[in-house]
C-alpha positions as CSV (number, residue, x, y, z in Angstrom):
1,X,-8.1,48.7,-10.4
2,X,-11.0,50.5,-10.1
3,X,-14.1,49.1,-8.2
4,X,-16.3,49.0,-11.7
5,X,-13.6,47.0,-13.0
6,X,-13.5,44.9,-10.3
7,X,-17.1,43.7,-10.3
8,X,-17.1,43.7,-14.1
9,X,-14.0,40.9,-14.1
10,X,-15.9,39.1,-10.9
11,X,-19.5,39.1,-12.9
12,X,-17.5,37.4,-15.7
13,X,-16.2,34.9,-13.6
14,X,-19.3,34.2,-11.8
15,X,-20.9,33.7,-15.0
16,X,-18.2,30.8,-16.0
17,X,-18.4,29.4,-13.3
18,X,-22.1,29.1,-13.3
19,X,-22.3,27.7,-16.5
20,X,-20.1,25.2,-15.6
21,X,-22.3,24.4,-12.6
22,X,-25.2,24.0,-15.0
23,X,-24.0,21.6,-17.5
24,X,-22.9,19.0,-14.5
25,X,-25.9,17.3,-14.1
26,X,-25.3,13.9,-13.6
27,X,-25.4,12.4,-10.6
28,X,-23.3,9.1,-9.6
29,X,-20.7,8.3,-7.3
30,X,-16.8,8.6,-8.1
31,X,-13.9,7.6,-7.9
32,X,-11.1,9.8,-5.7
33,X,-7.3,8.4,-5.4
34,X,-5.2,10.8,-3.2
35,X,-1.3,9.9,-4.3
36,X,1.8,11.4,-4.2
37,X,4.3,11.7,-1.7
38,X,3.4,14.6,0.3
39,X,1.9,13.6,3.8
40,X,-2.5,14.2,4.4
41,X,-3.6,11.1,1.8
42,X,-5.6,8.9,4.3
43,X,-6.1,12.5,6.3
44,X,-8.2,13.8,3.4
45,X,-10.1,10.7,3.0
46,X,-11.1,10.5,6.6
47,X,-12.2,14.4,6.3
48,X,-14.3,13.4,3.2
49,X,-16.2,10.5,5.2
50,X,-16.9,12.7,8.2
51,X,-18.3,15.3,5.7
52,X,-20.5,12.0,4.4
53,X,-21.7,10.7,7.7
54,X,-22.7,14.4,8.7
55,X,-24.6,14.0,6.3
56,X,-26.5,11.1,6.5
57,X,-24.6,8.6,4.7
58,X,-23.6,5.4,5.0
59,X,-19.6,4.9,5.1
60,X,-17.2,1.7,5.3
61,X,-13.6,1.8,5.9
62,X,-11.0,-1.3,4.9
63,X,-7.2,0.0,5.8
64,X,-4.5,-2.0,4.3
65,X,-0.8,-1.8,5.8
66,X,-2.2,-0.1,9.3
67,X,-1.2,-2.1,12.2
68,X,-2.7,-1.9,15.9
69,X,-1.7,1.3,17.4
70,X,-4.6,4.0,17.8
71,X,-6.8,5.0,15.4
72,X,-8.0,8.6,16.3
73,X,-10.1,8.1,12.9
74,X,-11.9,5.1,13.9
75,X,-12.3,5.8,17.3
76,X,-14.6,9.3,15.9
77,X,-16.7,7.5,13.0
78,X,-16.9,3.7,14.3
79,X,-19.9,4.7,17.0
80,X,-21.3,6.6,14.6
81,X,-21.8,3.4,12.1
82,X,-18.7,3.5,10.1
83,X,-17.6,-0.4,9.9
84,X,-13.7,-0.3,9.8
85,X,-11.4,-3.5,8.0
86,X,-8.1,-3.4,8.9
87,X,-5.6,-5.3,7.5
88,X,-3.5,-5.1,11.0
89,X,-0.2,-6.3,9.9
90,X,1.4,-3.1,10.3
91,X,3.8,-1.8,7.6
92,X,5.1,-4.8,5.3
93,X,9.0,-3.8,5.3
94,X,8.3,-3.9,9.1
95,X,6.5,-7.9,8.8
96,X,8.9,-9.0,5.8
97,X,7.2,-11.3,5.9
98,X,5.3,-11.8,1.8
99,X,3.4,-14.6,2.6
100,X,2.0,-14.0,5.3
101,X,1.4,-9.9,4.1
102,X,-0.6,-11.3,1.3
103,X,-2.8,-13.6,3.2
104,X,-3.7,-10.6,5.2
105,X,-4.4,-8.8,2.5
106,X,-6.4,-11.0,0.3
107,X,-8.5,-11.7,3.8
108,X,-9.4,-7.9,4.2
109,X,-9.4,-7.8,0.2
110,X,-12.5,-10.2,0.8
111,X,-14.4,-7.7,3.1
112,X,-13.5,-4.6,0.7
113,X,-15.7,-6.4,-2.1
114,X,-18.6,-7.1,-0.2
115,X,-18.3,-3.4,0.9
116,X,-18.0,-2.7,-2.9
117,X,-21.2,-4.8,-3.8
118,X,-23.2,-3.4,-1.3
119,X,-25.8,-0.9,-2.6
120,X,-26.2,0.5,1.1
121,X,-22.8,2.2,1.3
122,X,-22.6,5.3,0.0
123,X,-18.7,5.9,0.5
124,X,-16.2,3.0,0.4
125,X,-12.4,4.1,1.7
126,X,-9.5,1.5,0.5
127,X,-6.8,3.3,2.7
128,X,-3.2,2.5,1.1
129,X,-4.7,0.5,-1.5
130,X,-2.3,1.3,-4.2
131,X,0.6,-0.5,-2.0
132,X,-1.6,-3.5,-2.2
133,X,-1.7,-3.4,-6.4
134,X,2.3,-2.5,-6.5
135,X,3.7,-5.3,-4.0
136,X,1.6,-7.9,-5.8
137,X,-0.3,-8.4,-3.1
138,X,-3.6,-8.2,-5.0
139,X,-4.6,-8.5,-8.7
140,X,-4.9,-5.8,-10.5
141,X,-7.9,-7.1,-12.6
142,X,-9.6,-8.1,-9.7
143,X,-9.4,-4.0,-8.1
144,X,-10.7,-2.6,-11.3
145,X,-13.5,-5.4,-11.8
146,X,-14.7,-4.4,-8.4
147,X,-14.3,-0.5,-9.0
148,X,-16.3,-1.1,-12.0
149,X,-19.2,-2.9,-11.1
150,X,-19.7,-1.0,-7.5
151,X,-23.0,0.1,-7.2
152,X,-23.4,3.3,-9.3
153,X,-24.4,5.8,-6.2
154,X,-20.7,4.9,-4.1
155,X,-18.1,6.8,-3.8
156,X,-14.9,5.3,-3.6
157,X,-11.5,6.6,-2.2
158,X,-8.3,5.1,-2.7
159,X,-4.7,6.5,-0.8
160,X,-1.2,5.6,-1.0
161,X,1.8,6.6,-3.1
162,X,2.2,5.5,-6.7
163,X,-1.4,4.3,-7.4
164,X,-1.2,2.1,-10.8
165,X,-2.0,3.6,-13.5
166,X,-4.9,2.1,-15.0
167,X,-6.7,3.0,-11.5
168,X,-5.5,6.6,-12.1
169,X,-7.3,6.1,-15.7
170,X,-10.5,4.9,-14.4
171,X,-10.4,7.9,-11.5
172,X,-12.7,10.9,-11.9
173,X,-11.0,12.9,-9.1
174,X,-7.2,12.6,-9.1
175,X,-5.4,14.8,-6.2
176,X,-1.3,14.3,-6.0
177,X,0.4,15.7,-2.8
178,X,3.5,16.5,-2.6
179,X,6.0,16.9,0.2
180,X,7.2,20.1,0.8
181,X,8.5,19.9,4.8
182,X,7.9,17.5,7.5
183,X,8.3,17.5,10.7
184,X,9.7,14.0,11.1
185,X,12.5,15.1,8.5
186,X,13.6,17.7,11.3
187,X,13.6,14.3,13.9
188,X,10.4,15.4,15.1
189,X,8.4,12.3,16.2
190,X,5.0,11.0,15.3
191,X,2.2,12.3,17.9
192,X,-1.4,11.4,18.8
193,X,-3.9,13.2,17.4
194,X,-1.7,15.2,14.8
195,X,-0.5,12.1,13.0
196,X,-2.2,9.2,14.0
């Protein structure tokens, strides 16, 4: 292809693509679930709050499922003003314990709304939410009132595998990953820093 052609079919492109950068003018927060089955869901959401708080914004975190062990995440963005939730119960086929799972999670559920209602937080993460919705473990109705009447300005990010569908619905920004290798799969074990 010749160079003219070249910078004929990029002009053209540039010009699409500016157009479409021109009619997007509103200006809200949204709503971003990272799903699938394919490793990087809570990875992504942590890169996206780091982005925010480099910026200047203001950034809560409630993890359900995590339990105790180190939290490379947390230990980066917690001195820098991110408050973190966690749910602490570890990984529920691990506790098997229903119960006492959903008390957990209706008692960090409680901190995820206040972060939801308040107008000073710019970003809201609900890591491994969708878990929550699918074991029962919280209402569905109660998630999507929340999403709904979140301050217009927040962000919110949801992870975990098979997010409900209504939440998928209500998303602005769905991103489905999808496992093509992994290392544990080859009896490679977790590691500091790389997966945790």
């Amino acid at each position: 292809m010749s160079d003219s052609r070249h910078q004929e079919r990029q002009q053209r492109l540039k010009e699409k693509v500016d157009a479409r950068v021109a009619e997007a003018q509103e200006e809200r927060g949204i709503l971003l679930v990272l799903t699938g089955n394919g490793k990087g869901k809570t990875t992504a959401a942590f890169g996206t709050a780091t982005r925010a708080v480099g910026h200047g914004k203001k950034v809560g975190v409630i993890q359900f499922i995590k339990g105790e062990w180190p939290n490379g995440e947390r230990n980066l963005l917690e001195p820098h003003g991110v408050e973190f939730q966690v749910m602490a119960t570890g990984f529920t086929w691990n506790t098997q314990d229903k119960e006492g799972d959903t008390a957990a999670c209706l008692s960090v559920w409680q901190h995820a709304k206040l972060m939801m209602a308040d107008d000073t937080l710019d970003m809201v993460i609900l890591d491994e939410l969708t878990y929550m919705v699918a074991y029962d473990y919280l209402p569905l109705e109660e998630v999507l009132t929340a999403l709904r009447t979140r301050p217009a300005h927040q962000t919110v990010i949801i992870t975990g595998r098979g997010c409900h569908r209504d939440i998928l619905e209500m998303a602005d920004t769905v991103s489905e990953l999808r496992p093509v290798k992994h290392a544990f799969d080859a009896g490679i074990k977790a590691q500091l820093g790389i997966d945790y």
